[in-house]
C-alpha positions in Angstrom: 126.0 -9.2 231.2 127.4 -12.4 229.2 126.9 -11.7 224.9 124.3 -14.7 224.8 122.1 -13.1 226.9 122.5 -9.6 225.3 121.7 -10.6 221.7 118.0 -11.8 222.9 117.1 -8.5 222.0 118.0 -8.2 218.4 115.4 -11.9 217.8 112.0 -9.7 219.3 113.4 -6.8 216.4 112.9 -9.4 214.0 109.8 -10.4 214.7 107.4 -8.1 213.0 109.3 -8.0 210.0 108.7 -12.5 209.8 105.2 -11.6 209.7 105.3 -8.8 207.4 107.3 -11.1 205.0 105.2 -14.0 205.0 101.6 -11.4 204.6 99.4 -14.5 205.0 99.7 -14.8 201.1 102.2 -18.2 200.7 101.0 -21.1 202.9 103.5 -23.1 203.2 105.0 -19.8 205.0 102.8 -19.7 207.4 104.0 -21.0 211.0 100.5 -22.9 210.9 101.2 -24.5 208.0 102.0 -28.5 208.8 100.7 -28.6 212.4 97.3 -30.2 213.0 95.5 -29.5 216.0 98.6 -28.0 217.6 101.1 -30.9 216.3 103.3 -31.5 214.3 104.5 -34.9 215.3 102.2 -37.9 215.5 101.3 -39.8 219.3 103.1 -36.9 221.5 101.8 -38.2 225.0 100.7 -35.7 227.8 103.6 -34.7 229.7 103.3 -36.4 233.2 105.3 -33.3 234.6 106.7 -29.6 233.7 110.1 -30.6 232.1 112.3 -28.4 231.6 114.1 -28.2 228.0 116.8 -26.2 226.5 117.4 -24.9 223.0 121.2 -24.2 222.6 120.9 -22.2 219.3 122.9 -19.9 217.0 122.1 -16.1 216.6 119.4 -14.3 216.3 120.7 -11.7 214.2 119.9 -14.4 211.7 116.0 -14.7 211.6 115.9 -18.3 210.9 116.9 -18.8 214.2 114.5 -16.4 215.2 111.7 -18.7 213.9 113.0 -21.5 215.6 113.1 -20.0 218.6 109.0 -18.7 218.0 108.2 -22.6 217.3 110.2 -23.9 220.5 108.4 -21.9 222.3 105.2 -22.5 221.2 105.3 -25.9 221.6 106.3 -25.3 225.4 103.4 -23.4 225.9 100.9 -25.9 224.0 102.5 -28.7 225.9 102.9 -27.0 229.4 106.7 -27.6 229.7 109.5 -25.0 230.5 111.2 -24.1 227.1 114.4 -21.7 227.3 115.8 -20.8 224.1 119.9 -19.3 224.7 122.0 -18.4 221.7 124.9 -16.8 220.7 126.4 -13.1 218.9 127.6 -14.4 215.7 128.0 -17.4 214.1 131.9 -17.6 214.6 131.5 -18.0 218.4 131.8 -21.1 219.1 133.4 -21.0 222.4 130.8 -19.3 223.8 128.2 -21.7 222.7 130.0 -24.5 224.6 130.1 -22.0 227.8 126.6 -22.0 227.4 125.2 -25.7 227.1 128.0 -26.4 230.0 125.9 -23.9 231.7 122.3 -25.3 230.9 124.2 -29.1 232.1 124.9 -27.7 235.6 121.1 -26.7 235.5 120.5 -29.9 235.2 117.7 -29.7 232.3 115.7 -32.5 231.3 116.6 -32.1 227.4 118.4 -29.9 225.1 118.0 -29.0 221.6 120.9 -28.1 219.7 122.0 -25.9 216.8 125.7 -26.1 216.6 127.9 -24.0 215.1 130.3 -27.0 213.8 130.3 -30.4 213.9 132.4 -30.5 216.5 132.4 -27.2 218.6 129.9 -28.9 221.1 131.0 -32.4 221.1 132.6 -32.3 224.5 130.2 -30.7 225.9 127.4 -33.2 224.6 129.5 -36.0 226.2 128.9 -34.3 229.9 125.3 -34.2 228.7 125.0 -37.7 228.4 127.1 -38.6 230.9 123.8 -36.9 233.0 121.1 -39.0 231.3 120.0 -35.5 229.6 117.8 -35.8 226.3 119.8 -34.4 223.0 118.0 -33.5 220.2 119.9 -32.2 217.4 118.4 -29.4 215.3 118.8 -28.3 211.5 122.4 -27.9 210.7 126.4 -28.5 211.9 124.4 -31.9 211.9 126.4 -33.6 214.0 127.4 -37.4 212.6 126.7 -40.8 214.2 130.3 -41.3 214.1 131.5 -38.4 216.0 128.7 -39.3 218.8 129.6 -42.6 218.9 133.3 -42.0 219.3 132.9 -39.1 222.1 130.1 -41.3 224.1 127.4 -39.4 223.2 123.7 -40.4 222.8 121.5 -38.4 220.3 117.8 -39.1 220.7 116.2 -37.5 217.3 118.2 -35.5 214.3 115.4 -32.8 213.2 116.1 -30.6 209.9 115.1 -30.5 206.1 117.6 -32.1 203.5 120.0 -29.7 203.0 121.4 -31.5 199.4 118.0 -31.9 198.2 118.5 -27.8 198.9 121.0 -27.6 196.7 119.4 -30.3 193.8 116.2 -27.9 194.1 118.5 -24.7 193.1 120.5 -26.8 190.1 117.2 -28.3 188.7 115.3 -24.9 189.0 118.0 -22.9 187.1 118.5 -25.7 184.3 115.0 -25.6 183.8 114.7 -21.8 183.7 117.6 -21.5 180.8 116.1 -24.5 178.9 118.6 -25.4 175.8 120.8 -23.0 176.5 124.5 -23.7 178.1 125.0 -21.1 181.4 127.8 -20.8 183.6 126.8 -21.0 187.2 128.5 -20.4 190.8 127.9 -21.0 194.6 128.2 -19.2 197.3 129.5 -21.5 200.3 128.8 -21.5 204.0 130.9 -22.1 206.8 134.2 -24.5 205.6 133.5 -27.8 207.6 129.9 -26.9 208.5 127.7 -30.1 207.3 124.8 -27.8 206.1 127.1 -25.8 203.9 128.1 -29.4 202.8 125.5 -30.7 201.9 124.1 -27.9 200.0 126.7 -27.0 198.1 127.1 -30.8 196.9 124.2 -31.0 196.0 124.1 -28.1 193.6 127.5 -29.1 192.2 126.5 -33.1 191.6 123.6 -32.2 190.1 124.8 -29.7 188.1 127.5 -32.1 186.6 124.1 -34.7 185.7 122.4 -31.6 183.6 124.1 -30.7 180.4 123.1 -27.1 180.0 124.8 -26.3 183.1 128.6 -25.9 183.9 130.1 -24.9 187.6 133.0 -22.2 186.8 132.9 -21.1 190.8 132.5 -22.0 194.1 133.8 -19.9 197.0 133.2 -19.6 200.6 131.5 -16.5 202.3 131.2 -17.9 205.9 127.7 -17.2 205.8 128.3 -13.2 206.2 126.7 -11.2 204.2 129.3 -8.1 203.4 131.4 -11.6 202.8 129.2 -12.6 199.9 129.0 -9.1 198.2 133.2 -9.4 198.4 132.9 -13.4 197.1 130.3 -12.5 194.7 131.8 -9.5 193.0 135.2 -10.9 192.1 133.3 -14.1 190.8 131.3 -12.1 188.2 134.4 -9.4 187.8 136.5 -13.0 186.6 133.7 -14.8 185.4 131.1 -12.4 183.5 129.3 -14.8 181.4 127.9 -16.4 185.3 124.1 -16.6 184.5 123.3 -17.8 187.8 124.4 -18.1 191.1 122.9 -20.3 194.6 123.8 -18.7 197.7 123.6 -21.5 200.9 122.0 -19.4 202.9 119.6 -15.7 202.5 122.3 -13.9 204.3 124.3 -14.3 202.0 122.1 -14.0 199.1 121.5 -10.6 200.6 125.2 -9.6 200.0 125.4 -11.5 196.1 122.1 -8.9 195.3 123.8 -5.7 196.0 126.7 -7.0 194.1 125.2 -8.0 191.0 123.0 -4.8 191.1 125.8 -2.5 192.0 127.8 -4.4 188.4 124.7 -3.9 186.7 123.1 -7.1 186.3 119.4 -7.2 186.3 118.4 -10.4 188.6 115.1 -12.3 186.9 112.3 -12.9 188.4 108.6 -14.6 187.8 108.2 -11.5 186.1 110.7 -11.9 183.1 112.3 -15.8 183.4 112.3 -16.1 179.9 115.2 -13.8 179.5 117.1 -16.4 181.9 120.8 -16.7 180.5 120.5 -13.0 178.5 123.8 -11.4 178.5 123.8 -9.6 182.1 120.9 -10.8 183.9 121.5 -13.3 186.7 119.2 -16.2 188.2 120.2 -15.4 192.2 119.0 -18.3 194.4 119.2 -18.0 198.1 118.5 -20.6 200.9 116.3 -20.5 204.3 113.6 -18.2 203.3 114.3 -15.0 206.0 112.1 -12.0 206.1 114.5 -10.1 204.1 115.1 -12.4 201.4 111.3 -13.3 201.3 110.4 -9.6 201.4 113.0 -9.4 198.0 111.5 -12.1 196.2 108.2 -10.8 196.7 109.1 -7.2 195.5 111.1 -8.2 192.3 114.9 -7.9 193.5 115.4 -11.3 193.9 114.6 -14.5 192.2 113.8 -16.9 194.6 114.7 -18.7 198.2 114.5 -22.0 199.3 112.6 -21.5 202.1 112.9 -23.9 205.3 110.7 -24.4 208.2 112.8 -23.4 211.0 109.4 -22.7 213.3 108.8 -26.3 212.7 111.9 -27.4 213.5 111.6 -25.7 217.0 108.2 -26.9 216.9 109.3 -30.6 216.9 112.1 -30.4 219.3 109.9 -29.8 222.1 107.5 -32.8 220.8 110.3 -35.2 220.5 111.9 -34.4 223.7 108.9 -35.2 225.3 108.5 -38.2 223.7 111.8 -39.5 225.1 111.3 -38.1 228.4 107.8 -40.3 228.4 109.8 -43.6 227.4 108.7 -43.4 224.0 111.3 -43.5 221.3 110.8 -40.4 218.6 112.0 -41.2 215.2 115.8 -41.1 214.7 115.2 -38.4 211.7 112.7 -35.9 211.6 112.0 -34.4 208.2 110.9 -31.0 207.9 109.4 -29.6 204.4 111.6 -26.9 201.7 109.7 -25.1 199.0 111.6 -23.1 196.4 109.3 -19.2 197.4 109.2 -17.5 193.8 107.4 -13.6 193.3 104.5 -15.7 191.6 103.8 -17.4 194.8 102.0 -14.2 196.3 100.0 -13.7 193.1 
């Protein structure tokens, strides 16, 4: 059996554990939350036949992809098309993504969706897409850049994602507020070297960190978005840099990993519950990014300060509605904004 096709299993595990984290308590969590009467995008027509469309995504052992994959599907169902979601082990296999969506182009599908792993890693591939009139809509992150279609003939109908700097702005503004006229020392926790969402974010915690005087960058490593990687990254930052007040993780997988390492060094990570102590000798404003079950549950229950939750089910959501769009000779908007919310404990209260 070929690994994308075996990892399906480890998404349905997930599941329950998105709709224990969300509890119907935050709204903007909710999967419902931004569609109105089962839309998200504005003059979707009828489909005139069953397409079928692809989602080429990453793993599911991250649930954000999960969610995405819930909201794809959705959408098929609502609309009455065919929507196959495929994805990968890990996020390092990049190879076999490309096996895939060369699979889903013999196929023949009428559009695909996808997630990649790099900006590059599915650019040949895409080229063969086009080359067969198929519909690409690019989802969330590896956001591939108009420069690197143009130059490998490629034609991307609709970019759909949030703003991945105004991400990292959020996290900057969030923690200078929280330490007021104090001076902190603060850190990030990097993604994927070359990946454009781990670029983004991370710039735009560090630019706007420079524009607020109470904050100063001493750190800013990469963890490859692995979460035994961040407990490694972020334990040698606070060993080398113990005055760090806070630290933004780009992603919760990570954040997951920089938890257990503050803990385990004995920092005590603030929450709604006691932000006033923010920039106290050993306590730590911890700051993650996507808003996963695991990370939401840890905000929630006092272990973690706060995530920057996406919409991933919308994303998935949307990719359905603006592939049909094309397919129906309407042109969807060439960027596709989905909503962030920084999710703190108080938001359940």
């Amino acid at each position: 059996m070929k690994k994308f096709l075996v990892v399906a299993m480890f998404g349905f595990a997930l599941i329950g554990q998105a709709i224990l984290a969300a509890d119907g308590k935050v709204e903007f969590l909710e999967d419902a939350s931004g569609l109105k009467n089962g839309a998200y995008l504005q003059n979707v027509p009828k489909p005139s036949k069953q397409y079928n469309i692809a989602n080429i995504t990453r793993t599911f052992m991250n649930a954000h992809w999960v969610k995405n994959k819930e909201g794809f599907e959705a959408a098929a169902k609502h609309y009455g098309v065919n929507g196959n979601v495929f994805a990968v082990q890990s996020e390092q296999d990049v190879m076999d993504q490309a096996n895939i969506l060369d699979t889903v182009i013999e196929r023949r599908f009428d559009a695909i969706a996808v997630s990649p792993i790099t900006e590059q890693n599915l650019l040949p591939s895409l080229k063969k897409a086009s080359d067969a009139g198929i519909t690409i809509i690019n989802i969330d992150t590896a956001e591939i850049l108009e420069k690197d279609a143009l130059a490998n003939g490629i034609t991307l109908t609709a970019f759909i994602g949030s703003n991945n700097y105004d991400a990292g702005v959020l996290a900057a503004r969030f923690m200078s507020e929280k330490f007021g006229g104090q001076n902190a020392e603060v850190a990030v926790i990097e993604g994927n070297p070359g990946d454009t969402c781990a670029i983004d974010r991370t710039n735009g915690f560090t630019e706007e960190s420079k524009k607020l005087p109470n904050l100063k960058l001493v750190a800013s490593q990469t963890a490859k978005w692995d979460r035994l990687q961040a407990l490694e990254v972020t334990t040698s930052i606070l060993r080398a840099n113990p005055n760090v007040r806070g630290i933004y993780c780009n992603n919760d997988t990570m954040v997951l990993g920089a938890m257990q390492a503050a803990t385990d060094l004995g920092y005590t990570i603030l929450t709604s519950d006691n932000l006033d102590r923010a920039g106290q000798d050993k306590t730590l404003l911890l700051v993650g990014n996507d808003g996963v079950p695991e990370a939401l549950e840890a905000v929630r229950d006092g272990a973690l300060t706060g995530t920057i939750a996406q919409k991933p089910y919308l994303m998935g959501y949307a990719a359905i509605e603006a592939s049909i769009q094309a397919l129906e000779g309407k042109k969807p908007e060439k960027r596709i904004a989905t909503p962030i919310k920084l999710v703190l404990k108080n938001d359940w209260q």
